[in-house]
C-alpha positions in Angstrom: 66.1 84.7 119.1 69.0 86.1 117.2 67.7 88.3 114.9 68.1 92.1 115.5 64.8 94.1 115.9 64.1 95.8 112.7 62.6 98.7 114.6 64.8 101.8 115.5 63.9 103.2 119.5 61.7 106.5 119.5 65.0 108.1 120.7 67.3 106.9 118.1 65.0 107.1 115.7 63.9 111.3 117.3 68.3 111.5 116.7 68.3 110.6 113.4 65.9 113.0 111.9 67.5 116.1 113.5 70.9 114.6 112.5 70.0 113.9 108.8 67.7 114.9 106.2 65.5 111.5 106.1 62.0 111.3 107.1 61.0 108.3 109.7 59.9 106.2 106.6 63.1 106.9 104.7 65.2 106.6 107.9 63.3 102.6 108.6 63.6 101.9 105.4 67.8 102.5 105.5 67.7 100.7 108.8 65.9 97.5 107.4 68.2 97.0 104.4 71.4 98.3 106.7 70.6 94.9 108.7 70.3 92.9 105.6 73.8 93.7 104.9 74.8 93.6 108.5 73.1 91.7 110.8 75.4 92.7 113.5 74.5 96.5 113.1 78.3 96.9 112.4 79.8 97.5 108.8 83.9 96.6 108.6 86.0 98.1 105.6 86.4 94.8 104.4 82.4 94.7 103.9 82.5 98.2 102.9 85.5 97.2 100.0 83.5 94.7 98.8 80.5 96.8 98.4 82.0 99.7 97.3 83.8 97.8 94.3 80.5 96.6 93.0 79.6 100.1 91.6 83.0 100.1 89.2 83.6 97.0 87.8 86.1 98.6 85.4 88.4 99.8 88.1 89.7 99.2 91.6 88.1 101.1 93.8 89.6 99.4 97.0 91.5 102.4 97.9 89.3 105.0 97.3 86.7 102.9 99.3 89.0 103.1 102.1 89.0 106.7 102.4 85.2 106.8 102.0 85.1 104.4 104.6 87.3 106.4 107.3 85.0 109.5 106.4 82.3 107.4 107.0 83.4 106.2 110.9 82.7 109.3 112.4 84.2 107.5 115.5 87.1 106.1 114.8 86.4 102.9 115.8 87.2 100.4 112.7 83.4 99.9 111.4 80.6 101.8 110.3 77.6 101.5 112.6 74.1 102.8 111.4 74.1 106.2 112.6 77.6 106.7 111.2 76.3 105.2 107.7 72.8 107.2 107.9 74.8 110.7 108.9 76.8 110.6 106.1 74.6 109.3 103.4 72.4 112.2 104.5 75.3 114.8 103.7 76.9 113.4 100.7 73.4 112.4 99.4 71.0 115.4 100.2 73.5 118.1 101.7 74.1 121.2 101.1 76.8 122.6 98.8 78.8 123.7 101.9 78.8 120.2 103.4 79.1 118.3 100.7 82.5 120.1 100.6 83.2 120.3 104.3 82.5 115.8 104.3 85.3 116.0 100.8 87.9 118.1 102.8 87.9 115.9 106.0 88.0 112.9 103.4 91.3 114.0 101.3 92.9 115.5 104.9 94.1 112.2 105.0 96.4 113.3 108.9 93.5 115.0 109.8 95.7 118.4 110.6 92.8 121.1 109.1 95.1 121.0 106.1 95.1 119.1 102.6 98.6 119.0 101.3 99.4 118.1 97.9 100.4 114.7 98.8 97.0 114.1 100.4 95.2 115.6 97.6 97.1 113.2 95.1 96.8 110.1 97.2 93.2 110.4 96.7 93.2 112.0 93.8 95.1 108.7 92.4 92.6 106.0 94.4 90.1 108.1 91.7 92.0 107.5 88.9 92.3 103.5 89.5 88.6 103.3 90.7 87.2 104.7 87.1 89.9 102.9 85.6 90.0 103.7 81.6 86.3 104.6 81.3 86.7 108.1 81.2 88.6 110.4 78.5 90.4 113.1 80.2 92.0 116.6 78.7 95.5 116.4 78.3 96.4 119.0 81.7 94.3 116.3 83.7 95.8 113.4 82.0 97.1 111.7 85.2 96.9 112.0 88.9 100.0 114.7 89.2 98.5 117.4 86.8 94.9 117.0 87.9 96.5 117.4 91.4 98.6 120.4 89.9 95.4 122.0 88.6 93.6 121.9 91.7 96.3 123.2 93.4 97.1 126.3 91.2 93.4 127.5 91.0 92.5 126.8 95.2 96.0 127.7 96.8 95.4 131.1 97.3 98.7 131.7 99.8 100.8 129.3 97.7 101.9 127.6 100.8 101.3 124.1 99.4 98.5 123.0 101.1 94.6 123.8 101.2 93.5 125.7 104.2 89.4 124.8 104.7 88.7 128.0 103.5 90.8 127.7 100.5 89.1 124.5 99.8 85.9 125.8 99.9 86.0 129.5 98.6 88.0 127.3 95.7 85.0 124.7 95.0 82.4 127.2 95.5 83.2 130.1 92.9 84.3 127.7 90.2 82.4 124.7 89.3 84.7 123.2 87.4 87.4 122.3 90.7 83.9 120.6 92.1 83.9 118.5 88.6 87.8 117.8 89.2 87.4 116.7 93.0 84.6 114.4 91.9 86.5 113.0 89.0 83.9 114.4 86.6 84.8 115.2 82.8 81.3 116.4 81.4 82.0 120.5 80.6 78.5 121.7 81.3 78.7 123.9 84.4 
């Protein structure tokens, strides 16, 4: 008594594989080690934080993980259950180009408007910046959270109305490489 089945339901577990890109091996596998970490099925952003931080130990990545973690609850509701966890780990992890981009945009629309304004973009942009703390060497013109955020914004701001449309945002990413390598907070140069 107490402890959670380890075994999805045929009908959670059907849900899952048209929802993701897991097999029923992969997708028990994630459930069993989701439990571990959460007996009670739920995930809070204090958890998530804690969890999150453990991959850069150089930095703080509290804020950054905070973001993540809204992305991440799908519903709103305050926690991550395993469906919410699964759905996105699916995208971010084994997506396609197009929704890889489409899981960063809802991410940095911080008001959820269909929009990314330049505040948005350097409020996340900056939670970056602090979670890789002084590990990586940047070029001059992305030297702090301001011009990386500038840079983004002169080369995907097609209108020039101050804030990235979804379209702009992906049209943007997907003809030049190196905005992908600036949203991700990556300084190699190969394409």
């Amino acid at each position: 008594m107490g402890k959670q089945n380890s075994k999805l339901k045929p009908e959670v577990l059907d849900d899952l594989k048209s929802n993701t890109e897991f097999s029923d091996a992969e997708i028990q596998e994630w459930y069993k080690g989701f439990l571990k970490d959460c007996p009670n099925g739920q995930l809070s952003v204090e958890e998530f934080k804690k969890i999150y931080g453990n991959f850069f130990p150089y930095g703080d990545a509290t804020k950054f993980a905070e973001h993540v973690f809204r992305t991440f609850d799908a519903n709103g509701d305050g926690t991550i259950d395993f469906r919410e966890f699964l759905c996105a780990l699916s995208v971010t992890s084994r997506g396609k180009l197009e929704q890889k981009l489409k899981w960063a945009f809802s991410m940095y629309d911080l008001d959820g408007d269909g929009f990314i304004t330049r505040q948005e973009m350097l409020e996340i942009v900056s939670s970056i910046y602090k979670m890789v703390g002084t590990q990586m060497k940047l070029p001059e013109d992305e030297s702090t959270p301001a011009k990386r955020t500038d840079k983004i914004f002169e080369q995907m701001d097609k209108n020039k109305d101050g804030r990235l449309s979804v379209e702009e945002f992906l049209e943007g990413a997907q003809k030049d490489h190196s905005i992908v390598r600036l949203l991700q907070c990556d300084t190699t140069t190969s394409p």
